[in-house]
Each structure stands twice: as C-alpha cells, then as structure tokens.
Backbone as a ProteinNet text record, in pm:
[ID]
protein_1_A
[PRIMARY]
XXXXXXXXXXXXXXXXXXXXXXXXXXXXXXXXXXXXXXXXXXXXXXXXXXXXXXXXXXXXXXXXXXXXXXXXXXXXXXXXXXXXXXXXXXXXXXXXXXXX
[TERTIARY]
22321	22248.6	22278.2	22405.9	22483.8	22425.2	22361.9	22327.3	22151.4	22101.1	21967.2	21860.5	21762.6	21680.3	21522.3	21432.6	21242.6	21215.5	21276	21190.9	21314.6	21267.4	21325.9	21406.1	21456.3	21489.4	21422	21305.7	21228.5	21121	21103.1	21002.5	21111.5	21222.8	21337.4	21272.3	21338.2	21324.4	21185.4	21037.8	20935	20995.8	20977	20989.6	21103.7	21192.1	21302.1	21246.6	21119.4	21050	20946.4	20884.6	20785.6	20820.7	20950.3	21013	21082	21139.2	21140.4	21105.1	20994	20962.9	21068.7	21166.3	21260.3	21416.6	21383	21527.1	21600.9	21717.8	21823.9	21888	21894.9	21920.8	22034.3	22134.6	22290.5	22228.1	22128	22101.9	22042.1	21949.4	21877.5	21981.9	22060	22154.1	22253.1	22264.7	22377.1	22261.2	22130.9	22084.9	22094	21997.5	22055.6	22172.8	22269.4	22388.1	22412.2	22327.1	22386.3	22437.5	22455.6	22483.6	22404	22392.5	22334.9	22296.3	22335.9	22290.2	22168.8	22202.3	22065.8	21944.2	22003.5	21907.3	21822.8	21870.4	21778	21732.4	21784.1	21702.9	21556.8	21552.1	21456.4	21364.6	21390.9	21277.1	21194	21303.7	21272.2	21149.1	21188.3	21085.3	21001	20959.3	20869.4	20757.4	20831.8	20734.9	20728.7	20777.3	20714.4	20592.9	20583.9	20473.7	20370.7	20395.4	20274.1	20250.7	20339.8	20379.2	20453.8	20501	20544.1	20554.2	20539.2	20476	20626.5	20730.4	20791.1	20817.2	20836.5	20794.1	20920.9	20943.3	21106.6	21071	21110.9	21131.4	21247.1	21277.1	21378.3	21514.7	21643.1	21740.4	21706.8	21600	21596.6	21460.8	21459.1	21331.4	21242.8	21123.6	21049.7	20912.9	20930.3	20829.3	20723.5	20619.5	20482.9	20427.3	20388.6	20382.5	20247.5	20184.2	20069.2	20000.4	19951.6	19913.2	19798.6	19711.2	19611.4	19598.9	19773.6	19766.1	19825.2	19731.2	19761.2	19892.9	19932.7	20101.8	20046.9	20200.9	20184.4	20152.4	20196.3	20153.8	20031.4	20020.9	19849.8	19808.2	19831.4	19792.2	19694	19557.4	19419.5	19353.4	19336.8	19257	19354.1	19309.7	19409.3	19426	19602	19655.5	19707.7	19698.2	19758.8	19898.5	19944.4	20105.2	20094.6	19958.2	19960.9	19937.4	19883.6	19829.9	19971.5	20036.9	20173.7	20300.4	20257	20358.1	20276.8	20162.3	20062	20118.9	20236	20295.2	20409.2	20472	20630	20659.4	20601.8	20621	20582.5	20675.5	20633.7	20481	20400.6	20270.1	20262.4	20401.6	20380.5	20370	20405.9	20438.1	20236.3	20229.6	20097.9	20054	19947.3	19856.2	19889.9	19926.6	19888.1	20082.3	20170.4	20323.1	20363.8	20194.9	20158.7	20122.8	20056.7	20006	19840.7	19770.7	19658.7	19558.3
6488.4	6363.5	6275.8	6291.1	6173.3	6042.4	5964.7	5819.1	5798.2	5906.1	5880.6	5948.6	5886.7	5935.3	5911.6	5982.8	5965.2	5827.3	5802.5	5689.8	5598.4	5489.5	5358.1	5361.7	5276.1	5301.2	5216.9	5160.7	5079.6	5214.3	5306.3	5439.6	5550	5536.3	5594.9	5554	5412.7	5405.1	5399.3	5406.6	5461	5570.1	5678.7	5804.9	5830.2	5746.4	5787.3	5697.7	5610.2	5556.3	5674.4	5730.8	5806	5943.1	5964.4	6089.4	6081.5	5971.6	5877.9	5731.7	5726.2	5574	5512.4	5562.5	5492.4	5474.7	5524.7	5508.7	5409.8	5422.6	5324.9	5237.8	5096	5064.5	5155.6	5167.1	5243.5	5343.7	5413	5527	5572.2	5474.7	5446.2	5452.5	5348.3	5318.3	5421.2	5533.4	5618.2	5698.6	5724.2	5877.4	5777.8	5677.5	5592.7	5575.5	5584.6	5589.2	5394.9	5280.6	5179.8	5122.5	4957.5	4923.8	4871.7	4800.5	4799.3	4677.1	4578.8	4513.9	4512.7	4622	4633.5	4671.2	4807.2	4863.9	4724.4	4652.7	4528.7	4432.9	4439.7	4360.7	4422.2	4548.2	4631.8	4654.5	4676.2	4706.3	4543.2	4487.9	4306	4282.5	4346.8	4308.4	4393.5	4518.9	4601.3	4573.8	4474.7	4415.7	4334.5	4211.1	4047.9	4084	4210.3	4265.1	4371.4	4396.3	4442.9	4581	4604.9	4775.1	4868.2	4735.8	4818	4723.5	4759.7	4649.2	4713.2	4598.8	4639.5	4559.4	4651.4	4596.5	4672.2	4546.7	4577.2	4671.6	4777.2	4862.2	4880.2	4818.6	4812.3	4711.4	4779.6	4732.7	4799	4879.1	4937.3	4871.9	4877.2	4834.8	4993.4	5009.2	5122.3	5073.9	5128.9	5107.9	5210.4	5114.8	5172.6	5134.1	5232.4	5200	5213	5093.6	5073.8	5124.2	5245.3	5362.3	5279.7	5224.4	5177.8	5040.5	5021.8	4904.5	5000	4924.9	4916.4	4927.2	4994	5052.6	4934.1	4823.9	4737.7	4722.4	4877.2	4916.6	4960.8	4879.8	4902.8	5023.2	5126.5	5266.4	5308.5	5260.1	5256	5235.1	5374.3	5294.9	5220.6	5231	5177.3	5255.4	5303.1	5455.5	5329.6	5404.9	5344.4	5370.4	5288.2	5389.6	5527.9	5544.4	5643.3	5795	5747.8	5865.1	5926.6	5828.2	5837.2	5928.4	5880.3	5956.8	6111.6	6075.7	6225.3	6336.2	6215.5	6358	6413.4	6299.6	6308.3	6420.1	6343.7	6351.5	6506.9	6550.1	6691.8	6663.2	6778.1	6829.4	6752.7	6801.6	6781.3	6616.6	6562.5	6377.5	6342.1	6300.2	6247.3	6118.8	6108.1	5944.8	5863.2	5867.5	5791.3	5718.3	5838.5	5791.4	5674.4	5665.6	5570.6	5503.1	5446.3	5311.5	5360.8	5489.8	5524.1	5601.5
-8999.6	-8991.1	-9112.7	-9165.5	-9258.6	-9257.1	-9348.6	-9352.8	-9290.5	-9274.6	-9147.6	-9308.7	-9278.7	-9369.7	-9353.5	-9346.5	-9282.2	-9369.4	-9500.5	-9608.8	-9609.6	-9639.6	-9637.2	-9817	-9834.9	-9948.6	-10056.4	-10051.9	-10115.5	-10138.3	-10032.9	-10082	-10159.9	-10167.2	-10216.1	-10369.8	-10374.5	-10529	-10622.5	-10515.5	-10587.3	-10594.9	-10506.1	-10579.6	-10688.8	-10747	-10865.8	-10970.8	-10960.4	-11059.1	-11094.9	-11001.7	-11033.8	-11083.2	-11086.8	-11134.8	-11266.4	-11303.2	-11418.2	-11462.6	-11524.1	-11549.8	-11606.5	-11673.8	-11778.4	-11709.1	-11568.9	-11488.5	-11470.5	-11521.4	-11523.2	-11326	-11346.3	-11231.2	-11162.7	-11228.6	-11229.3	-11148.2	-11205.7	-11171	-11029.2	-10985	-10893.4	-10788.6	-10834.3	-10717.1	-10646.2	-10778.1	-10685.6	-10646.1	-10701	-10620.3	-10492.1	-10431.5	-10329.5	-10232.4	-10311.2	-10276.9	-10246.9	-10301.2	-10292.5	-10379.6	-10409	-10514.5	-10595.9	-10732.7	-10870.4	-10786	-10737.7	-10676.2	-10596.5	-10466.2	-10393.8	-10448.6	-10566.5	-10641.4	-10710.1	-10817.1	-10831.4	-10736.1	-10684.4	-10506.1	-10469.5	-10437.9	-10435.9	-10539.9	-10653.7	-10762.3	-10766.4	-10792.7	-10782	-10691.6	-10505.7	-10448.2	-10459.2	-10525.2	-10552.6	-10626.3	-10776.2	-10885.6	-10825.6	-10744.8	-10680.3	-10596.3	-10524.9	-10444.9	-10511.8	-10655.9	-10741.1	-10731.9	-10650.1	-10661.6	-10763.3	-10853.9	-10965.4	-11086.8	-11196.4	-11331.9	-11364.9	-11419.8	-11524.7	-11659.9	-11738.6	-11926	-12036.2	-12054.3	-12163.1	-12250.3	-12301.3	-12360.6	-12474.9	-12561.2	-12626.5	-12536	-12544.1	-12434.8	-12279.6	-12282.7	-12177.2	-12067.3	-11975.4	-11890.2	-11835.5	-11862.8	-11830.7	-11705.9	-11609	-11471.9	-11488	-11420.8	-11407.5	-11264.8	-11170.8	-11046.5	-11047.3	-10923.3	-10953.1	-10814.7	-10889.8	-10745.9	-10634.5	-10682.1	-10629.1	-10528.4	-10511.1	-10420.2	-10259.9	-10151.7	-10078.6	-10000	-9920.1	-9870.5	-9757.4	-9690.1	-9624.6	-9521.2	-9446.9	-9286.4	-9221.8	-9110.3	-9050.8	-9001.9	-9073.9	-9002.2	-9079	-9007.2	-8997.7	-9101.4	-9159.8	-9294.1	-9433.2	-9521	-9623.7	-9706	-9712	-9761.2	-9918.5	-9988.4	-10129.6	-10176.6	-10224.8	-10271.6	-10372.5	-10425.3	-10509	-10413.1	-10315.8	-10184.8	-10183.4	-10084.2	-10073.4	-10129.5	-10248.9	-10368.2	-10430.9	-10386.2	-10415	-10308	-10191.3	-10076.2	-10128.6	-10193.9	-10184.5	-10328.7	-10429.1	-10570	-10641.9	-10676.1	-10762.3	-10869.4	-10807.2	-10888.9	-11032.7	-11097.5	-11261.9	-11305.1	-11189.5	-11267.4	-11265	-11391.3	-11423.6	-11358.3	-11343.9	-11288	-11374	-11492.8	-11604.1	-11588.5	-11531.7	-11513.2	-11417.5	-11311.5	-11189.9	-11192	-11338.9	-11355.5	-11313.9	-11275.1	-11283.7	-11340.3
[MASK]
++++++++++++++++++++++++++++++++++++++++++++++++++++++++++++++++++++++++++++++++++++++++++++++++++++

C-alpha cells in the first residue's frame, strides 16, 4: 500500500512537531517524503489556524502545539488536537511539549 496513508499529512506533521518541538523544516519534509516547500505550506497553515504557535529560537524556529483547540471535523462532540495526539503520540512526550 505504497503512497496510501490513515492521516493526512497536516496530522503527519503534528505528530513530528509533537515528537520534536525543535524540528527542522528539511526534516519534516523527508519523514513526509515531500518537499521543503510543502512542508512550509503546511506548518504555515497549521500556525494561520492556531494549531500551532511558532517562536524563533536562535537561527532555529521551535513549535508549540496548541492541544486545546478544536480538530476541524464535525464528528459529534468537540475532539481537540491534544485528544488526538494523546492517540497517536508516544506516552513520554509531555503536555507542557503541547502547548498544555
């Protein structure tokens, strides 16, 4: 099943924010497998939609995802992106790595 995947790649690159806050675009893009391009396309529309705060860090940019907003789809009650990533995301990554 080459190229097919359950998460979109906008839930892709939460989870490689939430596994490293300090992740490099470069980086994003190959676990992805797209380009540096799309990769900033995506984080871009991630922070324009408040799902993810990002704050310069030296030469580097470091993300803080902001668990407590609302995921966009109407399936019933209102699941948060932090719920979400409470499925995906290994035990050890802290609330505090989520912006909660």
């Amino acid at each position: 099943m080459k190229g097919w995947s359950f998460l979109t790649n906008h839930a892709r690159v939460l989870l490689c924010i939430a596994h490293d806050p300090g992740v490099r675009l470069r980086d994003i893009a190959a676990t992805l497998g797209v380009t540096e391009r799309s990769a900033f396309a995506i984080v871009n529309d991630l922070t324009d939609r408040g799902y993810v705060v990002k704050e310069r860090d030296g030469r580097r940019n470091r993300y803080s995802i902001q668990a407590d907003v609302p995921l966009r789809e109407p399936i019933g009650r209102k699941q948060t992106v932090g719920e979400l990533l409470g499925l995906l995301v290994d035990s050890g990554t802290t609330s505090a790595e989520m912006g909660g």
